[in-house]
C-alpha positions as CSV (number, residue, x, y, z in Angstrom):
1,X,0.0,0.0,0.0
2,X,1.5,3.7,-1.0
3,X,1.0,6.6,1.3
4,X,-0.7,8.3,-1.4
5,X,-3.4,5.8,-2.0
6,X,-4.0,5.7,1.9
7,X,-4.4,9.2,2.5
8,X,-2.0,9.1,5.3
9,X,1.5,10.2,5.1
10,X,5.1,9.2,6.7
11,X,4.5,8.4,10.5
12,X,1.1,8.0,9.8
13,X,-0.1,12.0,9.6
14,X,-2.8,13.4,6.8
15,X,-1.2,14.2,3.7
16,X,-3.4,17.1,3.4
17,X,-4.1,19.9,6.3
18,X,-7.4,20.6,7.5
19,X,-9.0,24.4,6.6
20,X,-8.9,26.6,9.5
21,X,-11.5,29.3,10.0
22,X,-14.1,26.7,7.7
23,X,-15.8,25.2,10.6
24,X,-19.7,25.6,9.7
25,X,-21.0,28.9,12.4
26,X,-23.0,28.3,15.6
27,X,-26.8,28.1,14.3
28,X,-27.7,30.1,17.5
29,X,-26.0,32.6,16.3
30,X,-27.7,35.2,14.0
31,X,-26.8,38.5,12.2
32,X,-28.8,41.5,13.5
33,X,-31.2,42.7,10.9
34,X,-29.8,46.0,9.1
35,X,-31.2,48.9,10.6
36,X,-33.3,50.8,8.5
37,X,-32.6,54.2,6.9
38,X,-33.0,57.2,9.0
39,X,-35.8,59.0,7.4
40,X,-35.1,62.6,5.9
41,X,-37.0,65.8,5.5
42,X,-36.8,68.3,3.3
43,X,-38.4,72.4,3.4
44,X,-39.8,73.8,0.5
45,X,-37.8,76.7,-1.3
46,X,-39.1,79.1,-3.4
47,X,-39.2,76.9,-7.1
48,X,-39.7,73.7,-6.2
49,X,-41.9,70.9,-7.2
50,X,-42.5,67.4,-6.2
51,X,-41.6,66.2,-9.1
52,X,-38.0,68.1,-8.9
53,X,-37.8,67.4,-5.0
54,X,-38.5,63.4,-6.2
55,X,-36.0,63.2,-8.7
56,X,-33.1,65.0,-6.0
57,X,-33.9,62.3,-3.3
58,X,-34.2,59.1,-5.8
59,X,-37.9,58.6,-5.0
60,X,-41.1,59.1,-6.8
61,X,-44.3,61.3,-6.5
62,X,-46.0,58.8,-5.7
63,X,-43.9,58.1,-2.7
64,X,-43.8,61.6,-1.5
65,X,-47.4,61.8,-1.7
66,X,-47.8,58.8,0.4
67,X,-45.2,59.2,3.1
68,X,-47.2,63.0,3.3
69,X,-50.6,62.8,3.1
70,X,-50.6,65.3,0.6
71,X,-54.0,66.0,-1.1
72,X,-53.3,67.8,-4.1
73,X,-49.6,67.3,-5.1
74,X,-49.9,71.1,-7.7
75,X,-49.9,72.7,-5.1
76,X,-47.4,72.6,-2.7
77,X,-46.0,76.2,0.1
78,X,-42.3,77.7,0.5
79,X,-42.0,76.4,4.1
80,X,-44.0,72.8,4.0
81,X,-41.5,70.1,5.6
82,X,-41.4,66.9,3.1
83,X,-40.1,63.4,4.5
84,X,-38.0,62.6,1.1
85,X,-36.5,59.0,2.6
């Protein structure tokens, strides 16, 4: 019998080394779930639309209108405070 074909080298020790750092985690153990994004506000300016105020932020209308309760999205006051995120 070789020492190859046996898996075991000279003096009787593995021919190959285990991995270290591979053992499988403790199933107990669980990530924490990601923490959501803090939300953000924005305050009208003089100019601005929801559509314009969407498009900065990387939302929608849609969205705005939601997260607001805003009745009639035309019109809109210098001053009103927008959660954008």
């Amino acid at each position: 019998m070789s020492f190859a074909s046996s898996g075991m080298g000279p003096k009787g020790k593995p021919l190959h080394k285990p991995e270290i750092g591979r053992e499988k985690p403790d199933e107990r153990i669980r990530k924490a779930p990601a923490a959501a994004p803090a939300e953000e506000y924005y305050t009208v300016v003089a100019g601005d639309t929801l559509s314009a105020i969407a498009k900065k932020y990387g939302t929608t209308v849609n969205q705005l209108v939601e997260w607001n309760g805003i009745a009639n999205p035309n019109m809109i006051s210098v001053g009103q405070k927008f959660r954008v995120k």
